[in-house]
PyMOL Python script that loads the backbone (N, CA, C, O; Angstrom):
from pymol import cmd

cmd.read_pdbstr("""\
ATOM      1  N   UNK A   1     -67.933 -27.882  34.246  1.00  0.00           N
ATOM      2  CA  UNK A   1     -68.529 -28.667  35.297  1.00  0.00           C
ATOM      3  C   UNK A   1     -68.509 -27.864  36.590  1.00  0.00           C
ATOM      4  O   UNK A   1     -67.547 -27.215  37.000  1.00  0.00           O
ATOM      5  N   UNK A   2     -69.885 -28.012  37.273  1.00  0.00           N
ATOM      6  CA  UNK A   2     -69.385 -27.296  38.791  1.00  0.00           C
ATOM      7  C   UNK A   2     -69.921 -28.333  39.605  1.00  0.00           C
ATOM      8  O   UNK A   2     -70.832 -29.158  39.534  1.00  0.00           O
ATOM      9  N   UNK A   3     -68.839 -27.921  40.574  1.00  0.00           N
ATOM     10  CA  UNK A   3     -68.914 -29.202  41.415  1.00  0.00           C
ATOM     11  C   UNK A   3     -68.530 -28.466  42.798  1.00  0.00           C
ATOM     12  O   UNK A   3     -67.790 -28.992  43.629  1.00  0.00           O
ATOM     13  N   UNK A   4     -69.194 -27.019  42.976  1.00  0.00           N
ATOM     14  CA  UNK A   4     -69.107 -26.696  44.066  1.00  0.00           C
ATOM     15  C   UNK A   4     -68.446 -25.611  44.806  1.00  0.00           C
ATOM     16  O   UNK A   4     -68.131 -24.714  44.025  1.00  0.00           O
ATOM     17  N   UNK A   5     -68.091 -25.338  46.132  1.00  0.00           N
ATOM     18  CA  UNK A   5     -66.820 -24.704  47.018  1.00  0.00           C
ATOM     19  C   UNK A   5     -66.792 -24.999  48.018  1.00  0.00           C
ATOM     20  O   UNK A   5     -67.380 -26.034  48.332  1.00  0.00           O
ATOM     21  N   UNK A   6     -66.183 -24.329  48.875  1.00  0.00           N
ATOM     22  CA  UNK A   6     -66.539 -24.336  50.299  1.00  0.00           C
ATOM     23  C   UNK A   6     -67.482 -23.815  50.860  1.00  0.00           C
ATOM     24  O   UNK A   6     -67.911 -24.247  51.930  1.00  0.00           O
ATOM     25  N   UNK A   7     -67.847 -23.069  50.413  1.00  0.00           N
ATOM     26  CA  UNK A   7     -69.367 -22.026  51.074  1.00  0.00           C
ATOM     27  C   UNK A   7     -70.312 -22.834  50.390  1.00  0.00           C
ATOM     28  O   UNK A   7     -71.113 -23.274  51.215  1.00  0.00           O
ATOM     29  N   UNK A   8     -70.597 -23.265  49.101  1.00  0.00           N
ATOM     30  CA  UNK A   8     -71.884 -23.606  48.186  1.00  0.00           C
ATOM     31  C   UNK A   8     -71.388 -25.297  47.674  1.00  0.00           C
ATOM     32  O   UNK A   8     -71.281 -25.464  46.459  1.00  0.00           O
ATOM     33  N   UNK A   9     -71.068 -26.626  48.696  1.00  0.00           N
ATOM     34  CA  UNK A   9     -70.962 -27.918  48.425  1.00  0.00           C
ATOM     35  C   UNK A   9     -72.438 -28.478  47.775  1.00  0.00           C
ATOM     36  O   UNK A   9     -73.519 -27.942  48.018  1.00  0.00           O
ATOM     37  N   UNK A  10     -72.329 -29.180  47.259  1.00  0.00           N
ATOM     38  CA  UNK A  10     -73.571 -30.096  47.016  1.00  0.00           C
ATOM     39  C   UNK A  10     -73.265 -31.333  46.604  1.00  0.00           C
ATOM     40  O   UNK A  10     -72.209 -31.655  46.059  1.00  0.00           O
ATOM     41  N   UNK A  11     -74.353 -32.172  46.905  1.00  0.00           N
ATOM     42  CA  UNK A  11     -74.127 -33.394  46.691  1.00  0.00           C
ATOM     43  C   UNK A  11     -75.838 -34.078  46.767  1.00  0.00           C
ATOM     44  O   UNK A  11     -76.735 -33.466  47.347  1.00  0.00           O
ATOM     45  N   UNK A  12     -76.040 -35.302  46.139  1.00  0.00           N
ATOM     46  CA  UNK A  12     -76.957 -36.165  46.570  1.00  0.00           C
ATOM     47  C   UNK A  12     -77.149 -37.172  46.047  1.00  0.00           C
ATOM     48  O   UNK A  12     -77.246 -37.185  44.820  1.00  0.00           O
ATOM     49  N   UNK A  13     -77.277 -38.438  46.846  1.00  0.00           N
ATOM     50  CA  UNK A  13     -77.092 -39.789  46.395  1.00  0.00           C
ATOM     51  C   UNK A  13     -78.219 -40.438  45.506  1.00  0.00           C
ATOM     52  O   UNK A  13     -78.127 -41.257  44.592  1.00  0.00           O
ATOM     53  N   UNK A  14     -79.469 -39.722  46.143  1.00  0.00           N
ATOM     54  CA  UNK A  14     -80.438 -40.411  45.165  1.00  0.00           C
ATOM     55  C   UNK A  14     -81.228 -39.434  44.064  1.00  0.00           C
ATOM     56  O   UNK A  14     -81.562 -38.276  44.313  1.00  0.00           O
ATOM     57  N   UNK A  15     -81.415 -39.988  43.047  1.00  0.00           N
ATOM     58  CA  UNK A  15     -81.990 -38.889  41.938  1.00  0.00           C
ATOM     59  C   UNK A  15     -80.681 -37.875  41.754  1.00  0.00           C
ATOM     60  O   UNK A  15     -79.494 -38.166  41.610  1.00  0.00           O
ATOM     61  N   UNK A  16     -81.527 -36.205  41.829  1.00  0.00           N
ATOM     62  CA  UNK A  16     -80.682 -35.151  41.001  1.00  0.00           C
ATOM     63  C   UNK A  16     -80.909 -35.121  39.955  1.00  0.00           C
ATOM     64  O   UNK A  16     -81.466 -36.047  39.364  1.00  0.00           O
ATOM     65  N   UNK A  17     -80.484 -33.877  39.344  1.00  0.00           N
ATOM     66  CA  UNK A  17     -80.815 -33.368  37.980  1.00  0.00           C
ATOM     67  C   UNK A  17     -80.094 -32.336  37.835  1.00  0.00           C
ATOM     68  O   UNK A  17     -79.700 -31.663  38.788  1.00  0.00           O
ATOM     69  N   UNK A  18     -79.749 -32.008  36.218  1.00  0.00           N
ATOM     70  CA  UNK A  18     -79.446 -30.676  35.940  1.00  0.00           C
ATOM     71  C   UNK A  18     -80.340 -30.933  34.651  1.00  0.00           C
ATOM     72  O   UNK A  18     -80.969 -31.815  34.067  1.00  0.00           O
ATOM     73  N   UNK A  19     -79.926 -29.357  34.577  1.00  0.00           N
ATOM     74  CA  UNK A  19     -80.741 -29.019  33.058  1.00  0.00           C
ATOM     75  C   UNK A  19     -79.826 -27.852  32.227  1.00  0.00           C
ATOM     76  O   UNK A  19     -79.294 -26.922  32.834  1.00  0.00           O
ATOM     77  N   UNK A  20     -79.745 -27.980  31.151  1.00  0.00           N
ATOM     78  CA  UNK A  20     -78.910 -26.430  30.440  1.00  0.00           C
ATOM     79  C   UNK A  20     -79.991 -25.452  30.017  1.00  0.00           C
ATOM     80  O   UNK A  20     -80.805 -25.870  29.193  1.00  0.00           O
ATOM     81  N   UNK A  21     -80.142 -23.943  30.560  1.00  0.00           N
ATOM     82  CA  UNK A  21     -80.707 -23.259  29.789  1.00  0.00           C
ATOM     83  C   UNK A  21     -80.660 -22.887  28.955  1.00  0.00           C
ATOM     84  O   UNK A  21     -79.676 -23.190  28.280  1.00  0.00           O
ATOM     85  N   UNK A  22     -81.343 -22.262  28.566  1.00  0.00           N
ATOM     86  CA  UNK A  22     -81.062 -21.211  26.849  1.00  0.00           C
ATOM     87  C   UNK A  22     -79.851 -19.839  27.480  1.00  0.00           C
ATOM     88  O   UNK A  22     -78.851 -19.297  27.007  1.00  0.00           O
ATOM     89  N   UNK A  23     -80.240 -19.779  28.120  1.00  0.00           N
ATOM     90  CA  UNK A  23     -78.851 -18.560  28.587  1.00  0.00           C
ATOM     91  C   UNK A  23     -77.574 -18.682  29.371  1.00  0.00           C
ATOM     92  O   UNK A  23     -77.052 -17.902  30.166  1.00  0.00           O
ATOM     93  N   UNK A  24     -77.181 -19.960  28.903  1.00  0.00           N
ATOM     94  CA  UNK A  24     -75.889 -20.967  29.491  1.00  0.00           C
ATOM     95  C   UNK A  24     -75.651 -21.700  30.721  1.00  0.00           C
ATOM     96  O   UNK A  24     -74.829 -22.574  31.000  1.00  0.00           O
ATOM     97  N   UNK A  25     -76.899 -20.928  31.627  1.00  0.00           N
ATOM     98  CA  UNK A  25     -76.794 -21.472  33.393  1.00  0.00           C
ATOM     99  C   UNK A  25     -77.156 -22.988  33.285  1.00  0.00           C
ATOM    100  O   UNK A  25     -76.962 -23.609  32.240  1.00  0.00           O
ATOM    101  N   UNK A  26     -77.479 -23.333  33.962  1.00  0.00           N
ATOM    102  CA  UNK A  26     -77.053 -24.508  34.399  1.00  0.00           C
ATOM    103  C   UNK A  26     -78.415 -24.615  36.082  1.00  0.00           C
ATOM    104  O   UNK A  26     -78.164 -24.146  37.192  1.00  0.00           O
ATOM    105  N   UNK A  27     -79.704 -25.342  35.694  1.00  0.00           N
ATOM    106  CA  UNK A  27     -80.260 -25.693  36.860  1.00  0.00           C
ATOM    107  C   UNK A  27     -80.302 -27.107  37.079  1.00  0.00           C
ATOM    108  O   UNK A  27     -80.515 -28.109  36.397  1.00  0.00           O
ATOM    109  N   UNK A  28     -79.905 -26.724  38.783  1.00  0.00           N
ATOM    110  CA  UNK A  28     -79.474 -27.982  39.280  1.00  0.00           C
ATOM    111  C   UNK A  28     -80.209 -28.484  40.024  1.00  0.00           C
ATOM    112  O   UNK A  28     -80.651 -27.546  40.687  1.00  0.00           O
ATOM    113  N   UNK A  29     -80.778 -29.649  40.464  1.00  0.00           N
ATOM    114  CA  UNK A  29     -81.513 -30.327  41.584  1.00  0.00           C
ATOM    115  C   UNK A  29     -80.782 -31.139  42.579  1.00  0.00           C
ATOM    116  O   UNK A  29     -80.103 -32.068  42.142  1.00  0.00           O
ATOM    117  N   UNK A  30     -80.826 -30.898  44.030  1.00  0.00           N
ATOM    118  CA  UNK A  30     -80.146 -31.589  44.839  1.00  0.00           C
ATOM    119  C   UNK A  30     -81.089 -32.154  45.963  1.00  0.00           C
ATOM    120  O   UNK A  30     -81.426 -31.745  47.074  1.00  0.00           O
ATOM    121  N   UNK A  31     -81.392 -33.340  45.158  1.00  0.00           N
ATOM    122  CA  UNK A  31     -82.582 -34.099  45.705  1.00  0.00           C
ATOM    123  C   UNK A  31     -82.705 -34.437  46.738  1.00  0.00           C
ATOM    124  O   UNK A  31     -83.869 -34.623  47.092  1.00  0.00           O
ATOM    125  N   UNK A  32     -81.626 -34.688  47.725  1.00  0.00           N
ATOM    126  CA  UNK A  32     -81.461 -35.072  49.021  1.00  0.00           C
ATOM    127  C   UNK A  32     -82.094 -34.384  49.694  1.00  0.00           C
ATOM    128  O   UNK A  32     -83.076 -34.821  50.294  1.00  0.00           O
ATOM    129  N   UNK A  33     -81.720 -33.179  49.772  1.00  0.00           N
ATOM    130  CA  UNK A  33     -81.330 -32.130  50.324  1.00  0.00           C
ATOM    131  C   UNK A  33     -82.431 -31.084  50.622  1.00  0.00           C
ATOM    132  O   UNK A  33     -82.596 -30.280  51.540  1.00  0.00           O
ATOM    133  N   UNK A  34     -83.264 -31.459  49.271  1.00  0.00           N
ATOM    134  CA  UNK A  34     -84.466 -30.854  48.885  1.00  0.00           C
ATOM    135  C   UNK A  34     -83.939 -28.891  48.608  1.00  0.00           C
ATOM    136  O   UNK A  34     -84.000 -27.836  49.239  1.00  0.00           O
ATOM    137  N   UNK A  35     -83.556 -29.282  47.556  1.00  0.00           N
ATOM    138  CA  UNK A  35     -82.317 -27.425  47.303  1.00  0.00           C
ATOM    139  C   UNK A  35     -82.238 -27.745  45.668  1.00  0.00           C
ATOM    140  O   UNK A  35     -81.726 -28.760  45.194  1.00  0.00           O
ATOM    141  N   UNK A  36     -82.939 -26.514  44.800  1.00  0.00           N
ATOM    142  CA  UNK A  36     -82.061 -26.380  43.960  1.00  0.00           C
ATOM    143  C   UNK A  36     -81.721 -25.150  43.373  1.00  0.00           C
ATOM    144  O   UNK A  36     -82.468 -24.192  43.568  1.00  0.00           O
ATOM    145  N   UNK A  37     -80.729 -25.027  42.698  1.00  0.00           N
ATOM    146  CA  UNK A  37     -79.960 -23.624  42.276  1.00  0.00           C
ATOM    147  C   UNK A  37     -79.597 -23.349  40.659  1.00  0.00           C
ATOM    148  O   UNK A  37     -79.216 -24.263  39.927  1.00  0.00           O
ATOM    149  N   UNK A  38     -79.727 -22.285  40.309  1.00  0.00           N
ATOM    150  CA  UNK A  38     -78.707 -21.588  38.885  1.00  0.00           C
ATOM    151  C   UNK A  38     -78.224 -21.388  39.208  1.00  0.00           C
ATOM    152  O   UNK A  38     -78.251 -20.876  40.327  1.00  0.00           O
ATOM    153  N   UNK A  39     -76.874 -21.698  38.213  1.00  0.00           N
ATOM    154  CA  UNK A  39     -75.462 -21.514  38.206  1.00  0.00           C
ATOM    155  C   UNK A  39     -74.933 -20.792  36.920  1.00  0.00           C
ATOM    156  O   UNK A  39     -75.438 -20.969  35.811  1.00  0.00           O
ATOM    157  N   UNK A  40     -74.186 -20.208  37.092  1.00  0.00           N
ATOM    158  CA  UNK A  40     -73.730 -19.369  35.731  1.00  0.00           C
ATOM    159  C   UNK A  40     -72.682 -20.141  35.020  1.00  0.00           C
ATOM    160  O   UNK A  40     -72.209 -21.069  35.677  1.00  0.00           O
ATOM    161  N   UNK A  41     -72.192 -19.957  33.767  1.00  0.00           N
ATOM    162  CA  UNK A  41     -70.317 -20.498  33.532  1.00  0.00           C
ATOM    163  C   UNK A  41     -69.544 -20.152  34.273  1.00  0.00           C
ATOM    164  O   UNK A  41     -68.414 -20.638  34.326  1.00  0.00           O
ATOM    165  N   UNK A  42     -70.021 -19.110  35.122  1.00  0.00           N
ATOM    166  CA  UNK A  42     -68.668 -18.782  36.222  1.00  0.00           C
ATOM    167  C   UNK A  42     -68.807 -18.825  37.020  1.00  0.00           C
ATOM    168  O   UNK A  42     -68.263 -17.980  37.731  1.00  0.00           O
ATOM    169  N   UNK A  43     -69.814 -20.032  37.737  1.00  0.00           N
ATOM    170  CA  UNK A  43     -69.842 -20.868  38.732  1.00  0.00           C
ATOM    171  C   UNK A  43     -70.419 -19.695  39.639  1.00  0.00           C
ATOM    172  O   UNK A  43     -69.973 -19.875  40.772  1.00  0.00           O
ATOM    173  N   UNK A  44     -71.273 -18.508  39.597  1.00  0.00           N
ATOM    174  CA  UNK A  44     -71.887 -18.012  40.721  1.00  0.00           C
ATOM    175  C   UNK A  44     -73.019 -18.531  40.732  1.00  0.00           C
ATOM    176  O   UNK A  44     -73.586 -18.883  39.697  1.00  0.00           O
ATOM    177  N   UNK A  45     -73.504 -18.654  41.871  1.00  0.00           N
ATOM    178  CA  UNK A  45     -75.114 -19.126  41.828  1.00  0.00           C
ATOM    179  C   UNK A  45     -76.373 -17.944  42.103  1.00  0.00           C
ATOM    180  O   UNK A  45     -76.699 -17.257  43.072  1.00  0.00           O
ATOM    181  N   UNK A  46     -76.844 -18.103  40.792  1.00  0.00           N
ATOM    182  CA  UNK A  46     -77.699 -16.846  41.276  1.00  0.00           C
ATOM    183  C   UNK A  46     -79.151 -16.792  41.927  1.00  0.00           C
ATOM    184  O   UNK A  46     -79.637 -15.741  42.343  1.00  0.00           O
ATOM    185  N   UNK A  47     -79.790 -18.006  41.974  1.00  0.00           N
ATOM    186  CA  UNK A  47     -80.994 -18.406  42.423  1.00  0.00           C
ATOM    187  C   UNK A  47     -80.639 -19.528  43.151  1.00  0.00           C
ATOM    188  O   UNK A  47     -79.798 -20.333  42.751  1.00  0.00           O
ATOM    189  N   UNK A  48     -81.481 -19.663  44.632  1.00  0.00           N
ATOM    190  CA  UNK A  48     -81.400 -20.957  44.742  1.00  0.00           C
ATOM    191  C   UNK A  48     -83.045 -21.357  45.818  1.00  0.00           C
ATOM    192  O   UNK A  48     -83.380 -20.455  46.585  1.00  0.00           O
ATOM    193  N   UNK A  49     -83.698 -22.312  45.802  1.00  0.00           N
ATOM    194  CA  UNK A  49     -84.693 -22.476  46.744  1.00  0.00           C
ATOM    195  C   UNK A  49     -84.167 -24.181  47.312  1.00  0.00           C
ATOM    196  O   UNK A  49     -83.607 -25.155  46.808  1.00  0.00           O
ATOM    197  N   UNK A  50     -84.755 -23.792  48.669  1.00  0.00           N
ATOM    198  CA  UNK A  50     -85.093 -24.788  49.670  1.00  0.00           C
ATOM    199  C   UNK A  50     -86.139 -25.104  49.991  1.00  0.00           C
ATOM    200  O   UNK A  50     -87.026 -24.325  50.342  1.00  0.00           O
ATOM    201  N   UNK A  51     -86.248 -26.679  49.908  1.00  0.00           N
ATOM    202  CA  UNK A  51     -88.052 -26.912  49.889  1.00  0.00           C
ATOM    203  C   UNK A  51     -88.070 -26.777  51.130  1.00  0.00           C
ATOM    204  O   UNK A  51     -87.029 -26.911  51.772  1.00  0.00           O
ATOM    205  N   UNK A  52     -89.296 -26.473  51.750  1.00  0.00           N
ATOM    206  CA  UNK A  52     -89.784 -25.744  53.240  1.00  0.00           C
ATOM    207  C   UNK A  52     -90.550 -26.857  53.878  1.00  0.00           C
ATOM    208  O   UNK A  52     -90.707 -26.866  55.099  1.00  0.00           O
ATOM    209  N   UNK A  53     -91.262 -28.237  52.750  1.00  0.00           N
ATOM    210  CA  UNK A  53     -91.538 -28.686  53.440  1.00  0.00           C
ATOM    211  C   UNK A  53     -90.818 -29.931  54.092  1.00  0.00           C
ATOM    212  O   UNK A  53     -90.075 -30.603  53.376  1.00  0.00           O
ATOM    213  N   UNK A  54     -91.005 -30.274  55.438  1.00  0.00           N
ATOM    214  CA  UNK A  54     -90.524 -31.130  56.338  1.00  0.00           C
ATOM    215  C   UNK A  54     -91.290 -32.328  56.946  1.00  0.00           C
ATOM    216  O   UNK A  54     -92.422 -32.205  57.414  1.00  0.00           O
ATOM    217  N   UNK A  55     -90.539 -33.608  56.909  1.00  0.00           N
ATOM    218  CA  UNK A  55     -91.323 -35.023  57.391  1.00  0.00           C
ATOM    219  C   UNK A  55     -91.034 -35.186  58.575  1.00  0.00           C
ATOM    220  O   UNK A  55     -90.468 -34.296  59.210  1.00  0.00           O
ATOM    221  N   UNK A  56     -91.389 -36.446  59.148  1.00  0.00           N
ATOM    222  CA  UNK A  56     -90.828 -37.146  60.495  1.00  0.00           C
ATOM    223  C   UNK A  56     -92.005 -36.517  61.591  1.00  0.00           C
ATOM    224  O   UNK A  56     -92.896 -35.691  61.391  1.00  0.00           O
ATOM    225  N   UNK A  57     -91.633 -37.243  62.785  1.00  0.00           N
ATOM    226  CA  UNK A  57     -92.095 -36.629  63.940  1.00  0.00           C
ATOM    227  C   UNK A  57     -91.857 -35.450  64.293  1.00  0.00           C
ATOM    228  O   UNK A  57     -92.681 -34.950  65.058  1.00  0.00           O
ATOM    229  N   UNK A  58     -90.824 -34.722  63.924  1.00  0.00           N
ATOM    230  CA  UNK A  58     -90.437 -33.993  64.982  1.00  0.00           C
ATOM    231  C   UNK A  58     -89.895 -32.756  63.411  1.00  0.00           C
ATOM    232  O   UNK A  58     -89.279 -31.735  63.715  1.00  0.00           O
ATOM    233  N   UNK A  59     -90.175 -32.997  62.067  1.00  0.00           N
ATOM    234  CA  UNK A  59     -89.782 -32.390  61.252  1.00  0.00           C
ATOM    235  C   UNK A  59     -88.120 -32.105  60.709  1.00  0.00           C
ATOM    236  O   UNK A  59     -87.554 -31.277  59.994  1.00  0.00           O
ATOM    237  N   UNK A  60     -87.734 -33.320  61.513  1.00  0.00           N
ATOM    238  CA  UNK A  60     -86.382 -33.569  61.345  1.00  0.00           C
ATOM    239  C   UNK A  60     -85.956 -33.424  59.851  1.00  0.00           C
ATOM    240  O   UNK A  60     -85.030 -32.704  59.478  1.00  0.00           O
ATOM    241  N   UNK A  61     -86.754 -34.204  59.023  1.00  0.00           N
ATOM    242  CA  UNK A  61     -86.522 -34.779  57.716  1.00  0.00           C
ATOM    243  C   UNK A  61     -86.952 -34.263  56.440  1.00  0.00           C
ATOM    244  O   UNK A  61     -88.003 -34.748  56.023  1.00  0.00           O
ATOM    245  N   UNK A  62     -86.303 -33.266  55.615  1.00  0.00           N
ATOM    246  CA  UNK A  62     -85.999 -32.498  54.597  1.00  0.00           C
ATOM    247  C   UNK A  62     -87.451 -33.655  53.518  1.00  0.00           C
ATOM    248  O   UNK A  62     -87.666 -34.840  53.772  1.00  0.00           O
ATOM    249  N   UNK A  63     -87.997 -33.051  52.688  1.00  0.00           N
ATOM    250  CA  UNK A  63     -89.157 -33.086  51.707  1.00  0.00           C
ATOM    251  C   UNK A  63     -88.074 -33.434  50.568  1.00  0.00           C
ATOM    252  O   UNK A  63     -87.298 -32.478  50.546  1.00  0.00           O
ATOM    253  N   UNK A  64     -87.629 -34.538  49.465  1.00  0.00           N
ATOM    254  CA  UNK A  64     -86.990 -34.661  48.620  1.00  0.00           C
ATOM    255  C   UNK A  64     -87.606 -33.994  47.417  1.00  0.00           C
ATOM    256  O   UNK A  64     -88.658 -34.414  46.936  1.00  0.00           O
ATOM    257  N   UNK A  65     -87.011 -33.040  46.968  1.00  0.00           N
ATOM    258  CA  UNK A  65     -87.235 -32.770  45.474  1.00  0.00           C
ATOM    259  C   UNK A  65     -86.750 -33.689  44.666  1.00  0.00           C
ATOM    260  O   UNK A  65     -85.714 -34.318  44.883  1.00  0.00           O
ATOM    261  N   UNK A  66     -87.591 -33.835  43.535  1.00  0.00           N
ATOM    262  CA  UNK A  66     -87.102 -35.238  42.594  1.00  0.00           C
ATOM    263  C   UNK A  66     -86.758 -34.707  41.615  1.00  0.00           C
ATOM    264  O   UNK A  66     -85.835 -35.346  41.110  1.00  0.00           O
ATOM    265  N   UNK A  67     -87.224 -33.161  40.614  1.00  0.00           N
ATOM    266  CA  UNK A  67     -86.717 -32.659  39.703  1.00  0.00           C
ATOM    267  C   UNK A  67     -87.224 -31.216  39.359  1.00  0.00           C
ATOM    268  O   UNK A  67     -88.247 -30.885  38.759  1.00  0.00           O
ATOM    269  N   UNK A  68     -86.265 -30.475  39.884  1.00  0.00           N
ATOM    270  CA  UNK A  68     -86.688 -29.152  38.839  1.00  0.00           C
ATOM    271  C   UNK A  68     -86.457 -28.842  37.722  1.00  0.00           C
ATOM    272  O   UNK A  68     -85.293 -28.830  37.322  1.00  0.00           O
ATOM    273  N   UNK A  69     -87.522 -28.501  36.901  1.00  0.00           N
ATOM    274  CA  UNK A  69     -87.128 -27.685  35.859  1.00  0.00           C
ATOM    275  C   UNK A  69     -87.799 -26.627  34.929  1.00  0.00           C
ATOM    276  O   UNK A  69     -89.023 -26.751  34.905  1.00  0.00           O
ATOM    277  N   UNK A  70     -87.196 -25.393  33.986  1.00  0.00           N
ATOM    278  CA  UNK A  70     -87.105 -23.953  33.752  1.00  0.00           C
ATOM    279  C   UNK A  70     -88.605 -24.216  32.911  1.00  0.00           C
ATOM    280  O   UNK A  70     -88.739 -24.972  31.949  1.00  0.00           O
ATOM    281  N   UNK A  71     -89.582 -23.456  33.490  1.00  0.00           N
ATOM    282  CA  UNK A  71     -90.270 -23.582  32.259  1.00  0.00           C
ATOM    283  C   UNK A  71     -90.385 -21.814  31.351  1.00  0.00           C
ATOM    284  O   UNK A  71     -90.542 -20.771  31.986  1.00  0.00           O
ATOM    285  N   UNK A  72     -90.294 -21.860  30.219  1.00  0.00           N
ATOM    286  CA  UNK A  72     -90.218 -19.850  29.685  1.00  0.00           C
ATOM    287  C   UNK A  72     -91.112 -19.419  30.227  1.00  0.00           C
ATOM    288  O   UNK A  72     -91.558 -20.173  31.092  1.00  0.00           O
ATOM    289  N   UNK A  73     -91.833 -18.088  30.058  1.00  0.00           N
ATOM    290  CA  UNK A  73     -92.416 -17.433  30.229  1.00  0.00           C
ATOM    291  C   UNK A  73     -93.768 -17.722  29.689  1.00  0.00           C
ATOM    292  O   UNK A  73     -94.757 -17.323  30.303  1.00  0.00           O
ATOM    293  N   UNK A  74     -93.890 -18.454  28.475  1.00  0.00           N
ATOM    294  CA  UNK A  74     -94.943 -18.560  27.763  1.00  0.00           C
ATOM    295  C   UNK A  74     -95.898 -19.530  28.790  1.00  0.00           C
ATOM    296  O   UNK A  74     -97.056 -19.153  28.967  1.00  0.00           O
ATOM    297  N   UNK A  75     -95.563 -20.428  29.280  1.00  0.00           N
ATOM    298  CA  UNK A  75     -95.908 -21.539  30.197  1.00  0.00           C
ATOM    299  C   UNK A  75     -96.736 -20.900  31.554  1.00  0.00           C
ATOM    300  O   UNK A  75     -97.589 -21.626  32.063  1.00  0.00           O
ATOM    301  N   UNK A  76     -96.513 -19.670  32.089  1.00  0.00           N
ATOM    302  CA  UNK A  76     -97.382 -19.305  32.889  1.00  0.00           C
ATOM    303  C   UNK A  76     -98.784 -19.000  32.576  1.00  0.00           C
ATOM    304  O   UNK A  76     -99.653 -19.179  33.429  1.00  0.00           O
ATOM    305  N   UNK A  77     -99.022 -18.613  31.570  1.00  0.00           N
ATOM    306  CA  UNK A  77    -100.446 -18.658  31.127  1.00  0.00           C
ATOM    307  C   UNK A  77    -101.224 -20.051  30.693  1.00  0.00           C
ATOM    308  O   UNK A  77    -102.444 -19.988  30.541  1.00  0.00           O
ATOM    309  N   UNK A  78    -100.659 -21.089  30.527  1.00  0.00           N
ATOM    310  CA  UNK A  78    -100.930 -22.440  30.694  1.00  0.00           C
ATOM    311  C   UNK A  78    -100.749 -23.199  31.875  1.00  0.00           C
ATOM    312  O   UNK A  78    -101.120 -24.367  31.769  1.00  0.00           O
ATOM    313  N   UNK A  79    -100.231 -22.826  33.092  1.00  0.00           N
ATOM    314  CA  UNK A  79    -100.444 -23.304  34.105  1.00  0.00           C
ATOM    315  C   UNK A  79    -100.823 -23.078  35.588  1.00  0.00           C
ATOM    316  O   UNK A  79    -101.082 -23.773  36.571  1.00  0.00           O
ATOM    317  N   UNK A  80    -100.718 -21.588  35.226  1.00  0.00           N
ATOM    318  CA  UNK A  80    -101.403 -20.533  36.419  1.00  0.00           C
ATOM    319  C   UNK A  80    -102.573 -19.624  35.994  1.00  0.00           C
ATOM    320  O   UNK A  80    -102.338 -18.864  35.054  1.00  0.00           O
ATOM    321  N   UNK A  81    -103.555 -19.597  36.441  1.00  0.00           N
ATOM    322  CA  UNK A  81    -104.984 -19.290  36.125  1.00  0.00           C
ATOM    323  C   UNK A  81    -104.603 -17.666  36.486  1.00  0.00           C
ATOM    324  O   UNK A  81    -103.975 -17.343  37.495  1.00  0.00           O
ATOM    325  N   UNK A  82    -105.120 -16.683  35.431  1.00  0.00           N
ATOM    326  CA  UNK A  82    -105.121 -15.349  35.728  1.00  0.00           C
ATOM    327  C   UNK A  82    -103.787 -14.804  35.010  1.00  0.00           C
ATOM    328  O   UNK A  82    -103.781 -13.583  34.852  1.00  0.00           O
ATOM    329  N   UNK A  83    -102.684 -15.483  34.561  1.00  0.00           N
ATOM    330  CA  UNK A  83    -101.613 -15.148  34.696  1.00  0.00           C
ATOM    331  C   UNK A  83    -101.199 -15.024  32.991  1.00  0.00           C
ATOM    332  O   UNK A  83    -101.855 -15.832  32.332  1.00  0.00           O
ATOM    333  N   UNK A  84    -100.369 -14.285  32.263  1.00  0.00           N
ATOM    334  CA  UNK A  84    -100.171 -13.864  31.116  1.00  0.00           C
ATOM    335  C   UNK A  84     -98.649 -13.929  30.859  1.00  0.00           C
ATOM    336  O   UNK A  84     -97.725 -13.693  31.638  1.00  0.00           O
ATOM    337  N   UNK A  85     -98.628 -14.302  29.592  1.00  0.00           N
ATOM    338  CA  UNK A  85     -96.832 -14.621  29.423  1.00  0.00           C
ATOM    339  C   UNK A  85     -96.621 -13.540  29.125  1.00  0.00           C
ATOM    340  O   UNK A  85     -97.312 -12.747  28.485  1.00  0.00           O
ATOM    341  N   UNK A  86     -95.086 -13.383  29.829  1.00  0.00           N
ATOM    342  CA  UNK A  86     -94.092 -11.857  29.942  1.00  0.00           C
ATOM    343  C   UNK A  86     -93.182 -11.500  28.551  1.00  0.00           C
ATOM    344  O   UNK A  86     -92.475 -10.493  28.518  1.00  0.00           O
TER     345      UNK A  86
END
""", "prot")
cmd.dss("prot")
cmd.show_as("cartoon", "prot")
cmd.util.cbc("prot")
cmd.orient("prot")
């Protein structure tokens, strides 16, 4: 289970997600927050994105991600035009 540190906390009350890959990591969604990350078994995180986009008047208010998840390689040629699985 990871559940974090001091440098890399997470949390979020509504939604979230994980998923297990085929290569043991662990992707996580932190819906609040609009952030999500791979995690290894040994709890380093090796990827992580922040959604960029922002609500409110004044852009105060973080864009909720509701769920990420891994798609292989084969999947880019079915969902990006031009593009060929690796």
């Amino acid at each position: 289970m990871y559940g974090g540190d001091t440098t890399n906390g997470f949390s979020t009350v509504t939604c979230g997600s994980a998923q297990r890959l085929p290569n043991g990591n662990t992707l996580v969604t932190e819906s609040d927050s609009g952030r999500a990350f791979e995690v290894t078994a040994d709890r380093e995180i090796v990827w992580e994105f922040y959604n960029p986009a922002r609500v409110g008047k004044k852009g105060e208010l973080v864009a909720t991600l509701f769920e990420m998840i891994r798609l292989d390689a084969a999947a880019a040629s079915e969902w990006l035009p031009g593009e060929t699985a690796m």
